[in-house]
C-alpha positions as CSV (number, residue, x, y, z in Angstrom):
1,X,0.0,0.0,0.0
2,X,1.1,3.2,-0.7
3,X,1.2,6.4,1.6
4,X,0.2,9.9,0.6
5,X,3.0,12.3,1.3
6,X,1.7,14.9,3.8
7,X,1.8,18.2,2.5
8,X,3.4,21.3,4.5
9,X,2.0,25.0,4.8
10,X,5.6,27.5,6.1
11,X,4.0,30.6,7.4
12,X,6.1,33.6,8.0
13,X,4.8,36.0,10.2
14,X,7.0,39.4,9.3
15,X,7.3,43.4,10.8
16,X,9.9,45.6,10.0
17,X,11.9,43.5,7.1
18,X,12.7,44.1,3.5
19,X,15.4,42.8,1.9
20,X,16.3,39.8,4.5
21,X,12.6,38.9,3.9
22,X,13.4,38.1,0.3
23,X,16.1,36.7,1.0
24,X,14.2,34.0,3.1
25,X,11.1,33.9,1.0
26,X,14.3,33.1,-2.1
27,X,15.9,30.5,0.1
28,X,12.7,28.5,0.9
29,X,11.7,28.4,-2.8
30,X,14.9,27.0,-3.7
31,X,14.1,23.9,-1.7
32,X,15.0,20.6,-3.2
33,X,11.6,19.5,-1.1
34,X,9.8,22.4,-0.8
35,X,6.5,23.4,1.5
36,X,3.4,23.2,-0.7
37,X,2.7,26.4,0.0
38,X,4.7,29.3,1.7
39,X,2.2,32.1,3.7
40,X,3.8,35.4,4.1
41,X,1.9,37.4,6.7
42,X,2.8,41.2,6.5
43,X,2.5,43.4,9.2
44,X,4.3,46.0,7.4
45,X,2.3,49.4,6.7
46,X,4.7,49.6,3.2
47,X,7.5,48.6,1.8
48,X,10.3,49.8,-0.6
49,X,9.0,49.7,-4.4
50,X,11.5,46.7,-5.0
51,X,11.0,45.2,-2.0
52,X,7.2,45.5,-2.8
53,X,7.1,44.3,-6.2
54,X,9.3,40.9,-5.3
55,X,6.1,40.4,-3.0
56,X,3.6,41.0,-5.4
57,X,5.4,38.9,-8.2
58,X,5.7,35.7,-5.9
59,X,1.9,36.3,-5.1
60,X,0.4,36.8,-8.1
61,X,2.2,34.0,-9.8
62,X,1.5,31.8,-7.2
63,X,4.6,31.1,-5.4
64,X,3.4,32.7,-1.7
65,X,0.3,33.9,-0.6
66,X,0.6,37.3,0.9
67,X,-1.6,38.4,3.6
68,X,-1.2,42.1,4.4
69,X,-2.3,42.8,8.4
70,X,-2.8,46.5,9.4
71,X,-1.8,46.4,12.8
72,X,1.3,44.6,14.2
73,X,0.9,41.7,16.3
74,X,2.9,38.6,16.3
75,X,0.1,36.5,18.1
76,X,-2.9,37.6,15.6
77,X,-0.2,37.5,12.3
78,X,0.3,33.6,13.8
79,X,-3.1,32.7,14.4
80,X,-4.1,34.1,11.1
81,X,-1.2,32.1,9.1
82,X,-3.1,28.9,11.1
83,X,-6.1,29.4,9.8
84,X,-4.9,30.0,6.5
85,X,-2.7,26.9,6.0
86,X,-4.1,24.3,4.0
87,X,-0.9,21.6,4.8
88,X,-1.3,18.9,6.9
89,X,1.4,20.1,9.3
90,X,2.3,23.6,9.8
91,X,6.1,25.3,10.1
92,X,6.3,28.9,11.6
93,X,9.7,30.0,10.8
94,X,11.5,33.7,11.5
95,X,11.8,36.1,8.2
96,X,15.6,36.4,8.4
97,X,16.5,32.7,7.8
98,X,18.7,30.8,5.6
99,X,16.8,27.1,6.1
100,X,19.1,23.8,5.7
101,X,18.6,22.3,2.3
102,X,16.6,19.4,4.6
103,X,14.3,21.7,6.9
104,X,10.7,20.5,4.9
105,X,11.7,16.8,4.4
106,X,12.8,16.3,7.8
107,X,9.7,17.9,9.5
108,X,7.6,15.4,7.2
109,X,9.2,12.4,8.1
110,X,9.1,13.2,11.4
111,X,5.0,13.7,11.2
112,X,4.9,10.9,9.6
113,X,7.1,8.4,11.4
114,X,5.2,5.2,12.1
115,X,6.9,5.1,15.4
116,X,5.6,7.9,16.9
117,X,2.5,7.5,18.7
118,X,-0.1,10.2,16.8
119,X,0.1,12.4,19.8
120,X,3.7,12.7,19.9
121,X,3.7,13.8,16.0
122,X,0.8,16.8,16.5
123,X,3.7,19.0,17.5
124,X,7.5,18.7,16.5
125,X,9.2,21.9,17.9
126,X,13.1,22.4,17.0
């Protein structure tokens, strides 16, 4: 029998970053096993044009979903990425990171290890 592959939804709750966010949103994309979907939630009021238009290019052709939040909060700009996500599993990560080429894959198998008990797989922190 064969297993589905479960999918994974990155959300990246962001306030006060331009270029570094790209550089992140860049990295993730670049993947060898790449999150099915990447949700960028913007707490930003505006950005620089460049900085803006990166944004709106990855959005409109379907590489993130960007959610634009008017007032800062990093607990509502999490709980809204939650809701959003569509994955089976969820990764919150920081907008300034450069991820290890394995960061997706190994959060999968570890959600889908057989020998976890299904509690111990609800939440993988680390």
């Amino acid at each position: 029998p064969t297993t589905q592959r479960l999918t994974a939804s990155i959300v990246i709750p962001t306030f006060g970053r331009g270029q570094v966010l790209l550089d992140t949103i860049d990295h993730l994309l670049r993947l060898p096993d790449r999150a099915d979907e990447i949700i960028v939630v913007d707490q930003n009021a505006a950005h620089e044009p460049a900085v803006h238009d990166a944004l709106a290019n990855w959005a409109s052709g379907g590489a993130i979903r960007w959610i634009r939040l008017a007032k800062p909060s990093i607990t509502h700009a999490m709980n809204r990425g939650l809701l959003e996500a569509t994955g089976d599993f969820v990764l919150f990560v920081d907008d300034d990171i450069i991820p290890r080429g394995d960061l997706v894959g190994e959060h999968r198998r570890a959600h889908e290890d057989p020998s976890l008990p299904p509690q111990d797989r609800a939440i993988i922190a680390g």
